[in-house]
C-alpha positions as CSV (number, residue, x, y, z in Angstrom):
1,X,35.9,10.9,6.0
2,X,34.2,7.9,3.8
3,X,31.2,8.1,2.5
4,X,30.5,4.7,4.5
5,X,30.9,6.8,8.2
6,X,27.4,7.7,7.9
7,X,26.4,3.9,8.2
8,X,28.9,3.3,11.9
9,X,26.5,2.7,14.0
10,X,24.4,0.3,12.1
11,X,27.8,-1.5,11.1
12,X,28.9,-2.3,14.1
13,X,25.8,-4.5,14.2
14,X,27.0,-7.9,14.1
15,X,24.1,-8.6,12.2
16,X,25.0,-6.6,9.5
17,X,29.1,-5.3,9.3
18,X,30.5,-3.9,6.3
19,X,30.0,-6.5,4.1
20,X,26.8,-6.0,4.7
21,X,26.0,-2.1,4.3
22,X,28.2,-2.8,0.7
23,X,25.2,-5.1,0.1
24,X,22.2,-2.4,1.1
25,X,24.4,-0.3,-1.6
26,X,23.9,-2.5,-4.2
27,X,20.4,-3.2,-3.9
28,X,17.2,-2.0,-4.9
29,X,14.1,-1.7,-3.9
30,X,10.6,-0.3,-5.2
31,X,8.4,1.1,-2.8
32,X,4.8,1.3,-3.8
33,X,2.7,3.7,-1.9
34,X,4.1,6.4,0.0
35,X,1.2,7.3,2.9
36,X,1.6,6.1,6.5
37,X,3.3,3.0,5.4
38,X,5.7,3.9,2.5
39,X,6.8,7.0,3.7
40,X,8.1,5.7,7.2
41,X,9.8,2.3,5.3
42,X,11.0,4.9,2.1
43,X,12.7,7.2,4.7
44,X,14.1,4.0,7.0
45,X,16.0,2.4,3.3
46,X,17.5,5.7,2.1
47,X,18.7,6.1,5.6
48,X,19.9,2.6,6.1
49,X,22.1,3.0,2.2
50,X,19.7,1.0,0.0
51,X,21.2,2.6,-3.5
52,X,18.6,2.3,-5.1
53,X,14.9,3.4,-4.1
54,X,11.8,3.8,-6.4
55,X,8.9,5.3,-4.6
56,X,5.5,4.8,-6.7
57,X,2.0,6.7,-5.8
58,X,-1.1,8.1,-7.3
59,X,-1.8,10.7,-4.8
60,X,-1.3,14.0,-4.0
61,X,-1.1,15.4,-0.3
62,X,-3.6,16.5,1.7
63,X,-3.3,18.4,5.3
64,X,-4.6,15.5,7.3
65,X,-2.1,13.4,6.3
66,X,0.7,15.1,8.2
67,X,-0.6,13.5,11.4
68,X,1.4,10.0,10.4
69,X,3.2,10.4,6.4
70,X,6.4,12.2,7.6
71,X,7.8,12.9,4.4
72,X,5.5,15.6,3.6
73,X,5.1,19.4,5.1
74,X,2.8,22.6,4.7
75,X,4.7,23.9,2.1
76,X,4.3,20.7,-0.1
77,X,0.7,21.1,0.2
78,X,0.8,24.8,-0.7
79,X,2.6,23.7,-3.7
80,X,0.5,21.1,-4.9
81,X,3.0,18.3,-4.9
82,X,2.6,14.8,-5.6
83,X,3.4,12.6,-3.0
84,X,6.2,10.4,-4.7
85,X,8.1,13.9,-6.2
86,X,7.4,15.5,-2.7
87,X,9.1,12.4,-0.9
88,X,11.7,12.3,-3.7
89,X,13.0,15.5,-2.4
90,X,13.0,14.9,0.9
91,X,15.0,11.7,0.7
92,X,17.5,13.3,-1.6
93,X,18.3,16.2,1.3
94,X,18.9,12.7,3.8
95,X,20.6,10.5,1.8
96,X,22.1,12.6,-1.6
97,X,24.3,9.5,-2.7
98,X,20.9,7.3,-3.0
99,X,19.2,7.1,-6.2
100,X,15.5,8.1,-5.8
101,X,13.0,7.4,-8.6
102,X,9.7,9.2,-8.0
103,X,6.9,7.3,-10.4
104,X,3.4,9.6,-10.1
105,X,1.5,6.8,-11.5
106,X,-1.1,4.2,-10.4
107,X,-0.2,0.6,-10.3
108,X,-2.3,-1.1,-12.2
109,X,-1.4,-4.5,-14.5
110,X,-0.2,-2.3,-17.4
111,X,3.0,-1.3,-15.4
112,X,3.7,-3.3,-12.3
113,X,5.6,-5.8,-13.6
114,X,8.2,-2.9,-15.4
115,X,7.6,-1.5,-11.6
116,X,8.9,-4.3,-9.8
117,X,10.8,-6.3,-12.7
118,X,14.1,-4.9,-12.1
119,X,14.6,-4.2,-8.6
120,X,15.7,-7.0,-5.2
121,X,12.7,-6.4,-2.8
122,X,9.4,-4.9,-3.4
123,X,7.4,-3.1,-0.2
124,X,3.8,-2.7,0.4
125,X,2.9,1.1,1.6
126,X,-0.3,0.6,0.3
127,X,-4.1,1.1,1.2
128,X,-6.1,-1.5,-0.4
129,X,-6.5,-4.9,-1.3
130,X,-6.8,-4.6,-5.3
131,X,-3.0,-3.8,-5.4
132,X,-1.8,-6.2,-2.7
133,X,-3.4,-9.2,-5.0
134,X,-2.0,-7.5,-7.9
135,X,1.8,-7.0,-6.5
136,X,1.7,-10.6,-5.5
137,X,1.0,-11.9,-8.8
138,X,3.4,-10.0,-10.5
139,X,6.5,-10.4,-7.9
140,X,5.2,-14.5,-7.4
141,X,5.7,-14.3,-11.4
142,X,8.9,-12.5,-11.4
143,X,10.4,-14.2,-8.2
144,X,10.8,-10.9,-6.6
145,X,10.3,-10.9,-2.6
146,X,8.0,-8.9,-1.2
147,X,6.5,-7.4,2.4
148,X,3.2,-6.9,3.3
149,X,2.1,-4.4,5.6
150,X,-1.1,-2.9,6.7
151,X,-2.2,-0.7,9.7
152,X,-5.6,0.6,11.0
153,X,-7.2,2.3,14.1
154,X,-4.6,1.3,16.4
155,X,-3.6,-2.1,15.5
156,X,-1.3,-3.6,12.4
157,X,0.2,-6.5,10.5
158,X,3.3,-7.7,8.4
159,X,4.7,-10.3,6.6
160,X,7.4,-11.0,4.3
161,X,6.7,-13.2,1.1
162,X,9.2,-15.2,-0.3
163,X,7.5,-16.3,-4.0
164,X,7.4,-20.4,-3.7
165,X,9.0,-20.2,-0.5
166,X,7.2,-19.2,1.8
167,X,2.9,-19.2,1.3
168,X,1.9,-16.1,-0.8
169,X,-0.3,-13.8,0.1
170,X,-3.2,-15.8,-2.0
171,X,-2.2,-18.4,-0.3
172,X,-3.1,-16.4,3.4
173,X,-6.2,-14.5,1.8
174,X,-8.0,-16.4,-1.2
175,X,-10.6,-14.2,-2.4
176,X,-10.2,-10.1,-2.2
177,X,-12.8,-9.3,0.2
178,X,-16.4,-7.7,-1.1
179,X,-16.3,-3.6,-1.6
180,X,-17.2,-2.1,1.6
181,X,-16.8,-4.6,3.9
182,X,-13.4,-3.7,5.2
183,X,-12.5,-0.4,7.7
184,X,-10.2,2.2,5.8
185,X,-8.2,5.3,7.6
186,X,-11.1,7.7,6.3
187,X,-13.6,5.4,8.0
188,X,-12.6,4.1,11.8
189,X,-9.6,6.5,11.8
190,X,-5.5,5.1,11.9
191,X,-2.9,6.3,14.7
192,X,0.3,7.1,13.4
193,X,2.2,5.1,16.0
194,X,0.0,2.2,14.4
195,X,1.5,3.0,10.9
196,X,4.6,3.6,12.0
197,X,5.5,0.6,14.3
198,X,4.6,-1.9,11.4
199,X,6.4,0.0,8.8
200,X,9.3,-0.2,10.9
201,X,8.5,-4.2,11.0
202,X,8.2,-3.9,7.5
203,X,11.9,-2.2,7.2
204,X,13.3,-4.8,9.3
205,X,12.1,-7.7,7.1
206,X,13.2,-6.0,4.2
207,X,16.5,-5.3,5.2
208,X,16.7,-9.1,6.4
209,X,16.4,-10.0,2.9
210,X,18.5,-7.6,1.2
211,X,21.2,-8.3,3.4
212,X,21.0,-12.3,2.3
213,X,19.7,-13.5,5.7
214,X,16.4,-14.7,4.9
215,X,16.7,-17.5,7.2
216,X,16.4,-15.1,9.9
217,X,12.7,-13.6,8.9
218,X,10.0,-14.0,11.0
219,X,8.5,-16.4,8.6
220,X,5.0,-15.5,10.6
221,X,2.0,-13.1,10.3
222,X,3.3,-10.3,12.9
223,X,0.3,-8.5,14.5
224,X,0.5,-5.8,16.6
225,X,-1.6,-3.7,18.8
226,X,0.0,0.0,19.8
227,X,-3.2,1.0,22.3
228,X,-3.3,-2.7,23.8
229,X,0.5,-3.3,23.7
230,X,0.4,-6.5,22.1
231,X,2.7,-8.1,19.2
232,X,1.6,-11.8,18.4
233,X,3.0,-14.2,15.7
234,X,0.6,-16.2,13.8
235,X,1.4,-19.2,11.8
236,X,-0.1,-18.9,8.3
237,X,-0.1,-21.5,6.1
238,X,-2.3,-22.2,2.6
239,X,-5.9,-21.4,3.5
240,X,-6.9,-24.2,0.8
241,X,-5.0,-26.7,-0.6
242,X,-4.0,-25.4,-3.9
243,X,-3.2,-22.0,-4.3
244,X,-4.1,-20.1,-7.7
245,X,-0.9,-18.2,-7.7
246,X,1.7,-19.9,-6.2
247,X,0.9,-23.3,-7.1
248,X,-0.9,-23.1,-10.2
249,X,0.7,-20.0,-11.9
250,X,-3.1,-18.7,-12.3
251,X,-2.2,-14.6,-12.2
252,X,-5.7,-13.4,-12.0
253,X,-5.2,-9.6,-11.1
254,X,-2.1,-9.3,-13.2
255,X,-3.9,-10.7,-16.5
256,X,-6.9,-8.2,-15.0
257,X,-9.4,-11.1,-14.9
258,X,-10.1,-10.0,-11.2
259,X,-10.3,-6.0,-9.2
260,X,-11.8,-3.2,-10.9
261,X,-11.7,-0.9,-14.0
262,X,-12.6,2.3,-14.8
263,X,-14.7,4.2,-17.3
264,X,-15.0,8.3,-17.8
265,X,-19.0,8.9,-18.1
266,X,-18.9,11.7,-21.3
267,X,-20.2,14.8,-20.1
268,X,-21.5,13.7,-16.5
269,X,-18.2,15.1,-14.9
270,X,-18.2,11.2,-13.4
271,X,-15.9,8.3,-13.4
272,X,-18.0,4.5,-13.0
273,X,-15.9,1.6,-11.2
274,X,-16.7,-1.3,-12.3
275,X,-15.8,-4.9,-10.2
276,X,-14.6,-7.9,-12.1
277,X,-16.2,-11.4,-10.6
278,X,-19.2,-11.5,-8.3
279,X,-19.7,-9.6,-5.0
280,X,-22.7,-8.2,-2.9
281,X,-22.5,-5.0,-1.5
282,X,-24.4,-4.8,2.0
283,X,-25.9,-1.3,2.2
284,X,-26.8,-1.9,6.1
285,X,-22.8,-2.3,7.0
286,X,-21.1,0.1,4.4
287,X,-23.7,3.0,5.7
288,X,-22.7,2.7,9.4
289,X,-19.3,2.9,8.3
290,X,-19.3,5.6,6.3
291,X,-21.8,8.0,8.4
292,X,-19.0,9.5,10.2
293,X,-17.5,10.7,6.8
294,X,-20.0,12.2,5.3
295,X,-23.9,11.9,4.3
296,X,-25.3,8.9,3.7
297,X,-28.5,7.8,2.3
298,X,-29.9,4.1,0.5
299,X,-32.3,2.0,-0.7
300,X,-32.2,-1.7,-1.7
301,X,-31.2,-0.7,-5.1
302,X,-28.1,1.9,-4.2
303,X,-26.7,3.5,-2.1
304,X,-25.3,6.9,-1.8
305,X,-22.1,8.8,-0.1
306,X,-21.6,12.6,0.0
307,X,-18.0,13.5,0.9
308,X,-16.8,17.1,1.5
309,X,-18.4,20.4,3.3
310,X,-21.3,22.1,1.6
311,X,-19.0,24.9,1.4
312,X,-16.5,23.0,-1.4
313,X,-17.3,20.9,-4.2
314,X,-18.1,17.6,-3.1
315,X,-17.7,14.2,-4.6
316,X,-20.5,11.7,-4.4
317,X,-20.2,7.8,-4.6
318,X,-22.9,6.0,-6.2
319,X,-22.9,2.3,-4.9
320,X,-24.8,-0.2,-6.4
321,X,-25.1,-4.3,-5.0
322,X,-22.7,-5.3,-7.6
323,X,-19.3,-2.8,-6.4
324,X,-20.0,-0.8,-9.1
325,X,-18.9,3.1,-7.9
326,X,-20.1,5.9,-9.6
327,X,-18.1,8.6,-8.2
328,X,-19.5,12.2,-9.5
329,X,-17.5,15.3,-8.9
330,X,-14.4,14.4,-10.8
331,X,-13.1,13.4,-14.3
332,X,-9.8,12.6,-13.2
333,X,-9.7,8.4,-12.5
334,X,-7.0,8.7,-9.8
335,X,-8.9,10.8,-8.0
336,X,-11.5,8.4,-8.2
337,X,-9.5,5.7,-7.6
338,X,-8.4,7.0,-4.7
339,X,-11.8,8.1,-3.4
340,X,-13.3,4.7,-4.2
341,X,-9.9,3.3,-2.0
342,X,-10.9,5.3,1.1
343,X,-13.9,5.4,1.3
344,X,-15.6,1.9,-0.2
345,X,-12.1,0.0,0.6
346,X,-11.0,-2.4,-2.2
């Protein structure tokens, strides 16, 4: 029996053959972020023969993320595994002839362009705008495709990017919005079917272009409601005329002239966030979505976010009307990182 019988029943797909399952085999693709998202595309490539997958997250699992990442079990979380080594070993027990690359690391513009330098296709399993903007610098600069995914509540969006192609993703969102004032999963909630549907949309995409038939991606903003049942296409062209990235080779996040940076407060078991460039923080808006998480107090001069039972150690986020995060608790800056992710949203 060839190794190649695993893939029959996609190759009988006109749209793909054997010619082009040989191709998935010789590609590569780096996955970055492994939650709801990157889990669900991660586990579609290794399945489909990609031959080469590099999965790429900060965190570590928690137990309510087994309602939509379905890589990871109990018995990962009893053993205090990273999500990208957890995956790792789950993909390797579906697909063994696959090379997996687990990376525990966060992306930042120190390694993404060795992240994404070598590999065909980049896909976004991520949870926040900071590394979108970054990825699309570095694969617009590198002329490696990419697609964009994101899903919340019950409703979800896609896109492939095609670096001076197709518009970037600067092109469809030119300024990171303001800390706070997008929802996050630890905020209005996510339904895995949500996360799921568009990673699948994501997979598709991805495949498209790995398998040389670019002409044939959607070459639209896919949107799609799960509760509602609705999928729309939206056109999206250059919200201004001139786009930093694509047009102008400006690589603002990349060069880290733009997102945030962190700094370790000696002996105050705290990590500070600072945000590059000008924003404004409403208290108001950030409070009512974070009451459901957690307690919540402010003034006009901060305001502040207690996460975690009474019971544990709990975190708290310091916000002032700049972005900058204080987040006490912790002297670990992924764990801040990821705190300021979920709950504050950049």
């Amino acid at each position: 029996m060839s190794e190649l019988d695993r893939y029959s029943r996609q190759m009988l797909l006109p749209e793909l053959g054997i010619r082009g399952q040989e191709r998935l085999l010789a590609s590569s693709v780096t996955v970055v972020g492994c939650g709801a998202l990157g889990s669900v595309i991660a586990s579609t490539l290794v399945r489909a023969g990609v031959g080469r997958v590099r999965v790429v997250d900060r965190d570590y699992i928690e137990l309510n993320n087994l309602q939509r990442q379905i890589l990871f079990d109990e018995q990962d979380i009893a053993r205090g595994l990273p999500k990208a080594i957890a995956a790792a070993e789950k993909l390797r027990k579906v697909n063994s002839h696959v090379a997996i690359e687990p990376v525990v690391a966060d992306v930042n513009p120190d390694n993404v362009e060795r992240l994404i330098g070598d590999v065909d296709l980049v896909m976004d399993g991520t949870d926040n705008f900071e590394v979108r903007f970054l990825l699309n610098d570095a694969c617009v600069k590198h002329g490696v495709p990419w697609v964009y995914g994101g899903a919340i509540a019950t409703y979800g969006m896609a896109r492939a990017i095609l670096p001076h192609r197709t518009p970037c993703f600067r092109c469809m969102l030119t300024e990171i919005p303001a800390p706070g004032s997008t929802p996050t999963c630890d905020t209005v909630g996510v339904l895995s079917t949500a996360a799921h549907v568009v990673a699948s949309l994501q997979a598709t995409e991805g495949l498209k272009i790995l398998l040389g038939r670019a002409g044939e991606l959607h070459g639209q903003l896919i949107y799609v409601d799960v509760w509602a049942g609705t999928f729309e296409r939206m056109d999206v062209g250059k919200a201004k005329g001139v786009c930093p990235v694509c047009d102008q080779g400006q690589y603002e996040f990349l060069e880290a002239r733009q997102g945030t940076y962190l700094t370790s407060l000696c002996g105050r078991e705290a990590v500070q966030i600072n945000v590059r460039g000008e924003t404004n923080v409403s208290f108001p808006a950030l409070a009512k979505r974070l009451e459901p998480a957690g307690k919540v107090r402010y003034n006009d001069y901060m305001l502040r976010f207690r996460v975690g039972p009474d019971s544990e150690h709990p975190y708290e986020l310091t916000v002032f009307p700049d972005g900058r995060t204080i987040v006490k608790g912790t002297t670990d800056e992924g764990v801040a990182r990821t705190l300021y992710a979920r709950y504050i949203g950049l």
